[in-house]
KOLVO-507142 format. One record per residue: residue in one letter; x, y, z of N, C-alpha, C, O in turn. Coordinates in Angstrom, 2 decimals. Layout:
ATOM|residuo|n_px|n_py|n_pz|ca_px|ca_py|ca_pz|c_px|c_py|c_pz|o_px|o_py|o_pz
ATOM|A|X|Y|Z|X|Y|Z|X|Y|Z|X|Y|Z
...
END
This chain:
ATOM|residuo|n_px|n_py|n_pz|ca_px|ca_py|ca_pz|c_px|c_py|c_pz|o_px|o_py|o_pz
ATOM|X|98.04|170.34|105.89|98.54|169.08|106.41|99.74|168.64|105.56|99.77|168.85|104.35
ATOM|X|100.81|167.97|106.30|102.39|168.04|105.47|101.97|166.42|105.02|100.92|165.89|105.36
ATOM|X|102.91|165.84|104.27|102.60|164.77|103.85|102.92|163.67|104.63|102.64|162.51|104.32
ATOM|X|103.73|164.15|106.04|104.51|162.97|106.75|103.33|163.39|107.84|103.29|162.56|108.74
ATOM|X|102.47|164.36|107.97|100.81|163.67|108.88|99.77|162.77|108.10|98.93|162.07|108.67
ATOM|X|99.95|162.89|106.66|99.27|161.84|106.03|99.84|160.21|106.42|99.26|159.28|106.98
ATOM|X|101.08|160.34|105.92|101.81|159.31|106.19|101.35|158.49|107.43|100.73|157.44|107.57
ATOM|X|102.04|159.59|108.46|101.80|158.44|110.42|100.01|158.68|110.35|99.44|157.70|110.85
ATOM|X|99.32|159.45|109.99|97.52|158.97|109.98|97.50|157.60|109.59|97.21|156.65|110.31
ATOM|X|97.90|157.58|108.16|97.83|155.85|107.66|98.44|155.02|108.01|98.06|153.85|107.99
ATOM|X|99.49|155.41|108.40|100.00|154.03|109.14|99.28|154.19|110.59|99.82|153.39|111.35
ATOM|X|98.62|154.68|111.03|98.13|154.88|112.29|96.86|153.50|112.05|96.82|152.38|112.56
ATOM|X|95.84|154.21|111.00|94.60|153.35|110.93|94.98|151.85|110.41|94.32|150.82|110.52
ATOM|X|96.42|152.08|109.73|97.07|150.49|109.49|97.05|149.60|111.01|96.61|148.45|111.00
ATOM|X|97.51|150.15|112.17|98.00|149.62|113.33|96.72|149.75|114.56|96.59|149.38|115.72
ATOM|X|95.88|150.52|113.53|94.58|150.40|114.77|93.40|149.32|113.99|92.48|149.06|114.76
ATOM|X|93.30|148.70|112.68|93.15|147.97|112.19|94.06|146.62|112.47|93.44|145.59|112.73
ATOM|X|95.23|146.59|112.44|95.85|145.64|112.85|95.55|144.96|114.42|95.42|143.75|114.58
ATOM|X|95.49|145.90|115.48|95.20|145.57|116.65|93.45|145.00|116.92|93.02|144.20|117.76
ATOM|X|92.69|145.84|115.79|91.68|145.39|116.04|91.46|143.97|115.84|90.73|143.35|116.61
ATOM|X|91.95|143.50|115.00|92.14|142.13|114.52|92.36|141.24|115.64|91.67|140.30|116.05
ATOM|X|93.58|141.79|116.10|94.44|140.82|117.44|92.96|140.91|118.10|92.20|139.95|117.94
ATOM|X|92.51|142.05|118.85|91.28|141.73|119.57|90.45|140.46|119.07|90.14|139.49|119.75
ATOM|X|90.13|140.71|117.64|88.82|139.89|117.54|89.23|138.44|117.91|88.39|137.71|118.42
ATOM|X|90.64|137.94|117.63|90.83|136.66|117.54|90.86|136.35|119.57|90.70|135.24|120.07
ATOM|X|91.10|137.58|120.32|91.34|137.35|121.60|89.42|136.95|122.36|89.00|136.30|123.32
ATOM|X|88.95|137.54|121.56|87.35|137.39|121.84|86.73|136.26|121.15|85.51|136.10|121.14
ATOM|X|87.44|135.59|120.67|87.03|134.77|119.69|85.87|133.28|120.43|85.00|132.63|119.85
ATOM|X|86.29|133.20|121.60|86.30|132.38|122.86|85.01|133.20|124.05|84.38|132.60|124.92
ATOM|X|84.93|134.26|123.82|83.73|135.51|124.62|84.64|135.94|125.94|84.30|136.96|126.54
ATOM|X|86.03|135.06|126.48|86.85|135.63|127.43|88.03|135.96|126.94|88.61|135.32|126.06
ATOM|X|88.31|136.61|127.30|90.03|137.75|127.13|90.82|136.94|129.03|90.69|137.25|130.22
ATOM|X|91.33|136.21|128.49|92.45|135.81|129.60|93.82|136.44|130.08|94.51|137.04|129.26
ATOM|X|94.17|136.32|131.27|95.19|137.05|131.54|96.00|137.29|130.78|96.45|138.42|130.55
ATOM|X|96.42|135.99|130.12|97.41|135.91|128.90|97.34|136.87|127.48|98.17|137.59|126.94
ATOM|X|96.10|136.56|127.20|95.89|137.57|125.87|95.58|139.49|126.92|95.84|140.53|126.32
ATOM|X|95.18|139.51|128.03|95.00|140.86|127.91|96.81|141.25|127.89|97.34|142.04|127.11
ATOM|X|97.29|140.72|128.60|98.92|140.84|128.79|99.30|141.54|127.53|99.67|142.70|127.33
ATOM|X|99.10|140.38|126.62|99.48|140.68|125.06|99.25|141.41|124.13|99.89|141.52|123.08
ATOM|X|97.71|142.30|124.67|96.92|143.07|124.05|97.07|144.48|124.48|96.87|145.54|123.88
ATOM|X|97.54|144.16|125.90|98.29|145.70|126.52|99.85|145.95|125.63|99.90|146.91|124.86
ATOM|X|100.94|145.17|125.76|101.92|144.99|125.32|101.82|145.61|123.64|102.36|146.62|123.18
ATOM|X|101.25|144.96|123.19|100.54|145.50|121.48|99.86|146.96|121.24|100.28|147.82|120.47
ATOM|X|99.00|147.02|121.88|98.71|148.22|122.30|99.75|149.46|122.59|99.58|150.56|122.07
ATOM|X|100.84|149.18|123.45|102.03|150.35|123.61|102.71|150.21|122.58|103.09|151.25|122.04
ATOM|X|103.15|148.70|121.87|103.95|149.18|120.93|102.90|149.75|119.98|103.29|150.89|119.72
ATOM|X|101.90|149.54|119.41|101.38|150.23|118.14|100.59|151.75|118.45|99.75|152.41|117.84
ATOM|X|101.27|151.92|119.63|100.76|153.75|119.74|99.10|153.69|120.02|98.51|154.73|119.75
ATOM|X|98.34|152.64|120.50|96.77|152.86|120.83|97.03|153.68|121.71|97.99|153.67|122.49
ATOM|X|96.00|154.62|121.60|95.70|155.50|123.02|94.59|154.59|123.89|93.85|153.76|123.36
ATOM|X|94.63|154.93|125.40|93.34|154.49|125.85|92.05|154.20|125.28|91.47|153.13|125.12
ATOM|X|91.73|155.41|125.00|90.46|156.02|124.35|90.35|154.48|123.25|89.73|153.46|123.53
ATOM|X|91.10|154.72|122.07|90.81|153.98|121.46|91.05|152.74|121.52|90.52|151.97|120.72
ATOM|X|92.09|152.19|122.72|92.04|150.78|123.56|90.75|150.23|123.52|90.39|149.18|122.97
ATOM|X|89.95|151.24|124.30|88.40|150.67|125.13|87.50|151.08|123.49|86.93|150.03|123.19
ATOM|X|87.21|152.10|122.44|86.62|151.66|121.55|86.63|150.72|120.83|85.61|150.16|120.42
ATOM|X|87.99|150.32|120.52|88.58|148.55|119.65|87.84|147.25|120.27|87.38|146.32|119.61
ATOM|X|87.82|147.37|121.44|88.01|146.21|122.84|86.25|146.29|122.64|85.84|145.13|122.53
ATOM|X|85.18|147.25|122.57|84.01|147.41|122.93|83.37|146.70|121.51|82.52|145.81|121.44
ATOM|X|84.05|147.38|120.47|83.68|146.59|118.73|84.57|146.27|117.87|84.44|146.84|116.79
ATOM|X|85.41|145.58|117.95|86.76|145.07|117.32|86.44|145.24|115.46|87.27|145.73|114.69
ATOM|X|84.88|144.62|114.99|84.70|144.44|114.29|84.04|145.41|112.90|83.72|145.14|111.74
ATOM|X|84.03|146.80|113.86|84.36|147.98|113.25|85.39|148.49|112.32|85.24|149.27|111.39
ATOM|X|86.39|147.95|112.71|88.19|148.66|112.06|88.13|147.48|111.24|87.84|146.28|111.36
ATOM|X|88.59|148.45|110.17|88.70|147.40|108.97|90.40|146.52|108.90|91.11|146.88|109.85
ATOM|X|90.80|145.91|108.35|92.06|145.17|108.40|93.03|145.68|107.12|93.02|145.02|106.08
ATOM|X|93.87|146.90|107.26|94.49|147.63|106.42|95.42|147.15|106.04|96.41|147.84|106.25
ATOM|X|95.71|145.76|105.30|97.54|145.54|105.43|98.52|146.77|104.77|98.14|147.79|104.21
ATOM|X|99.52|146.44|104.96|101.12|147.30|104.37|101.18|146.98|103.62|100.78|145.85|103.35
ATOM|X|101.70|147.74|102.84|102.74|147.44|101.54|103.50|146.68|101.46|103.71|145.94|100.50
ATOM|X|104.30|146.72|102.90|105.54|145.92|102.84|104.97|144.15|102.98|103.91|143.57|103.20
ATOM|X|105.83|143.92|102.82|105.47|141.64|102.63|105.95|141.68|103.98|105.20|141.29|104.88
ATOM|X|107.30|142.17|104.28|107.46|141.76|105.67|106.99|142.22|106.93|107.30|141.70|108.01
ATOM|X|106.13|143.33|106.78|105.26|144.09|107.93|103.96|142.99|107.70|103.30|143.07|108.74
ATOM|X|103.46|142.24|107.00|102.73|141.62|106.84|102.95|140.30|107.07|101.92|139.64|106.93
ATOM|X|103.67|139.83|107.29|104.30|138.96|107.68|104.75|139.28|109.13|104.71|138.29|109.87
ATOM|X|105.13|140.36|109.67|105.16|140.53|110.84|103.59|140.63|111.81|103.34|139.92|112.78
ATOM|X|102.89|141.46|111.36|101.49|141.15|111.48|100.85|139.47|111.69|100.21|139.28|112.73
ATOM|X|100.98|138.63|110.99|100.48|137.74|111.20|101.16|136.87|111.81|100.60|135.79|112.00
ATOM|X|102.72|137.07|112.38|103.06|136.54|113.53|102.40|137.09|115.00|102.00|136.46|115.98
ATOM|X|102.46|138.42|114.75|101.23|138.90|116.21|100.01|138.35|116.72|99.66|138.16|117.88
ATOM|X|99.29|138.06|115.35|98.18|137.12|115.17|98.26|136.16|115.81|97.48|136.01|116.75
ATOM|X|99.19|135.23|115.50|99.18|133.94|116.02|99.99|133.95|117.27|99.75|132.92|117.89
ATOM|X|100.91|134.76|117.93|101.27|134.90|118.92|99.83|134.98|119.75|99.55|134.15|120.62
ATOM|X|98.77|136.30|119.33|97.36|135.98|120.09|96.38|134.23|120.10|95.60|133.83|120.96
ATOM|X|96.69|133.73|119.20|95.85|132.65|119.33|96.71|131.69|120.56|96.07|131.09|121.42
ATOM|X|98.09|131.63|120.51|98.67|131.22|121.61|98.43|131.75|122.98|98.22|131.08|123.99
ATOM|X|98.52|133.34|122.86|97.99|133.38|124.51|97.40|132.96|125.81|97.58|133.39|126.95
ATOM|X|96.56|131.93|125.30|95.74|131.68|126.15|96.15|130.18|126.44|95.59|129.50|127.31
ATOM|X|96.91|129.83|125.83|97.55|128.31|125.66|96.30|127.17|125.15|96.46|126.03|125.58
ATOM|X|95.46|127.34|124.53|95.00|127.12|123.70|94.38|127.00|122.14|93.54|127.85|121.85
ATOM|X|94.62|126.30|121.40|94.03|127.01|119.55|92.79|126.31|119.40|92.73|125.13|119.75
ATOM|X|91.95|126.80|118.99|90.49|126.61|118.86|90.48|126.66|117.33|91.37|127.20|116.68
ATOM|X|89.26|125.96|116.73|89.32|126.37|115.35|88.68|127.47|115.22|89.20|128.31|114.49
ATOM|X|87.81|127.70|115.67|87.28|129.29|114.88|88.59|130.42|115.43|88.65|131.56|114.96
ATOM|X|89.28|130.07|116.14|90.57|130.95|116.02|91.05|130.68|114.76|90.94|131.69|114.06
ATOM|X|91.50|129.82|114.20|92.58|129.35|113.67|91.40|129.94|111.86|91.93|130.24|110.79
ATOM|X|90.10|129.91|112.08|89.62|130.15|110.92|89.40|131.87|110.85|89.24|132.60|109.88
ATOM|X|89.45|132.15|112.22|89.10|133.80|112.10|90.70|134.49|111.29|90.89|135.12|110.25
ATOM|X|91.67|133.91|112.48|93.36|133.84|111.63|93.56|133.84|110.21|94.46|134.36|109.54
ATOM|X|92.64|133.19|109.88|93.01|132.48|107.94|92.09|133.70|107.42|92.75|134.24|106.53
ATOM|X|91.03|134.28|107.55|90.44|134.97|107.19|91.39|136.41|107.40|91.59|137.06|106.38
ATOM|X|91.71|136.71|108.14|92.92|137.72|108.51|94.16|137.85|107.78|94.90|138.76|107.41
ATOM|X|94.07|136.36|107.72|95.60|136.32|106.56|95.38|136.91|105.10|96.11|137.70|104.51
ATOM|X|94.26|136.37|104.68|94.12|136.53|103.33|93.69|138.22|103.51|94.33|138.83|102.65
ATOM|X|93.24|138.72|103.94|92.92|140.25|104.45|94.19|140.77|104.21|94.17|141.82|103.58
ATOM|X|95.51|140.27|104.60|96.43|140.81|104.58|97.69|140.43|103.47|98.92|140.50|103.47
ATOM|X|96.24|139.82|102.22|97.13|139.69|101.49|97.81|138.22|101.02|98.19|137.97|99.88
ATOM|X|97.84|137.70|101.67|98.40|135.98|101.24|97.52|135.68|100.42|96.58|136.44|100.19
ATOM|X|97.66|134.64|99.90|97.08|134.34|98.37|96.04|133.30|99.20|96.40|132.68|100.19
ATOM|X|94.77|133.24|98.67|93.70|132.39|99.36|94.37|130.63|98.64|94.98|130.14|99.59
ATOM|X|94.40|130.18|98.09|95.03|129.20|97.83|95.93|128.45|98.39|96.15|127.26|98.17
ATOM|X|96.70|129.48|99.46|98.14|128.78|100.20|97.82|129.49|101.22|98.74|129.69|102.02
ATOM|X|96.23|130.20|101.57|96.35|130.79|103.18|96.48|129.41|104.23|97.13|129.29|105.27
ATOM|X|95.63|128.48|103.56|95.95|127.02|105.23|96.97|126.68|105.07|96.96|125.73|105.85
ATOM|X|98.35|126.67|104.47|99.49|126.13|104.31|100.44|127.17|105.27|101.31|126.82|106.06
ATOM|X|100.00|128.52|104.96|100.63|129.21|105.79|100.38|129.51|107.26|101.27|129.75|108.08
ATOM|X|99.16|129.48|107.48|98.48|129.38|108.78|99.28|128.61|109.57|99.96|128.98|110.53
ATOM|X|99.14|127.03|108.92|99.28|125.80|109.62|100.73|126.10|110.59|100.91|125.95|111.80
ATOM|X|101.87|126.70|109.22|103.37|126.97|109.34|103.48|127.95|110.12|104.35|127.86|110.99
ATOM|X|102.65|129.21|110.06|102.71|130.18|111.51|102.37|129.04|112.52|103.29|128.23|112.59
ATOM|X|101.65|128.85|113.06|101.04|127.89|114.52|102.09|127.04|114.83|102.30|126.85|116.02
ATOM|X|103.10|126.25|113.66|103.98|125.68|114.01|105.05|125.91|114.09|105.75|124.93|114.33
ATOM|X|105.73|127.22|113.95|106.67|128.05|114.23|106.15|128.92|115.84|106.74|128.95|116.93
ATOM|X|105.21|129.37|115.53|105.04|130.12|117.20|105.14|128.69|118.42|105.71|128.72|119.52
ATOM|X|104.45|127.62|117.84|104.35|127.12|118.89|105.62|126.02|119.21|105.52|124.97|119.84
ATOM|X|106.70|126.54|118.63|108.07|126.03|118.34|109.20|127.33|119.10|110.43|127.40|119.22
ATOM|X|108.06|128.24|119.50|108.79|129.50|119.72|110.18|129.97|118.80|111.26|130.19|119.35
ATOM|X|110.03|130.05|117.65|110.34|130.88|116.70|110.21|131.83|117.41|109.37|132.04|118.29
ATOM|X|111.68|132.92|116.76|111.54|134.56|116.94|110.70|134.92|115.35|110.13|134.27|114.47
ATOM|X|111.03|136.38|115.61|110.81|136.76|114.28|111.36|136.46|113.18|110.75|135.99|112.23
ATOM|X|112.28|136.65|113.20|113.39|136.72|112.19|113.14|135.23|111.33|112.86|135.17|110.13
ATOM|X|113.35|133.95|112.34|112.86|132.39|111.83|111.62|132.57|111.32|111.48|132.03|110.22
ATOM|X|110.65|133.15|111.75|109.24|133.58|111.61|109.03|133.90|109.87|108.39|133.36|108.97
ATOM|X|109.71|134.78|109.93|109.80|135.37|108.68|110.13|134.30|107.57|109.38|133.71|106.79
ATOM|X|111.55|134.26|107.78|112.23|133.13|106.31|111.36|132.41|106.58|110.45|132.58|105.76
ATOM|X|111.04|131.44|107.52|109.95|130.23|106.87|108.58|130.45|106.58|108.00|129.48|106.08
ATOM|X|107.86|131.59|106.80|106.60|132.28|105.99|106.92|132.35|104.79|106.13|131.97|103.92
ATOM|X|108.46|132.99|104.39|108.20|133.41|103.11|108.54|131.70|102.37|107.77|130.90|101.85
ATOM|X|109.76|131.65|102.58|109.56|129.58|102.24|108.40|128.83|101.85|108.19|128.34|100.74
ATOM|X|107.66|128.77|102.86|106.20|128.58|102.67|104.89|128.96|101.27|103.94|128.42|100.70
ATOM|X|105.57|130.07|101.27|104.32|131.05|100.45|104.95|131.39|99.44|104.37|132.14|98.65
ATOM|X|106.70|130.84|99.07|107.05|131.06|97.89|105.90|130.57|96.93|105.10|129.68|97.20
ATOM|X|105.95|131.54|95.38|105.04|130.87|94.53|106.08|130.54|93.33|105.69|129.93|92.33
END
């Protein structure tokens, strides 16, 4: 095995961990709405799920562990996906918003400033922020 199949493996279980996540927060509610499956298909093609493992994620979300990156800003990109899912449905619930915070710190944010950053994702997505805004004011936020 060459080292660049190690490589896309791990970043593979990074992005099938990552999606599993998006699921759990889409189930968070016991229905998957048009809106979040939309979003969960869409996520799904970009992060390379196959079927197969579409319908295993979707059946136990809570299997795949939550792998963050290395990178700050893939992690930061990640938890804009996140909260793009808690929007889907045009609703935020708190056990979304607490399953989210638990996700965050999974991925790394410092437990101390995860509700500060939460709060600032929810109010950037729901400001429709792109990424890019997404980003600088996460990191703004979570400067230490």
């Amino acid at each position: 095995m060459s080292i660049s199949d190690l490589y896309s493996n791990g970043k593979h279980k990074q992005e099938v961990g990552h999606f599993a996540s998006i699921v759990k927060i889409a189930k968070t509610d016991t229905i998957i709405t048009e809106g979040e499956q939309k979003l969960l298909n869409r996520t799904a093609e970009r992060l390379n799920i196959s079927e197969e493992e579409y319908k295993l994620i979707l059946k136990n979300p809570e299997k795949y562990p939550v792998n963050a990156p290395v990178s700050y800003d893939e992690r930061i990109e990640r938890l804009y996906r996140l909260t793009k899912m808690v929007f889907a449905d045009d609703e935020v619930s708190k056990e979304e918003v607490k399953l989210m915070q638990k996700i965050a710190v999974a991925l790394h944010f410092p437990t101390d400033n995860v509700e500060k950053v939460c709060d600032e994702a929810i109010h950037l997505v729901l400001n429709d922020n792109d990424l890019e805004d997404f980003t600088s004011s996460i990191k703004e936020v979570n400067a230490v």
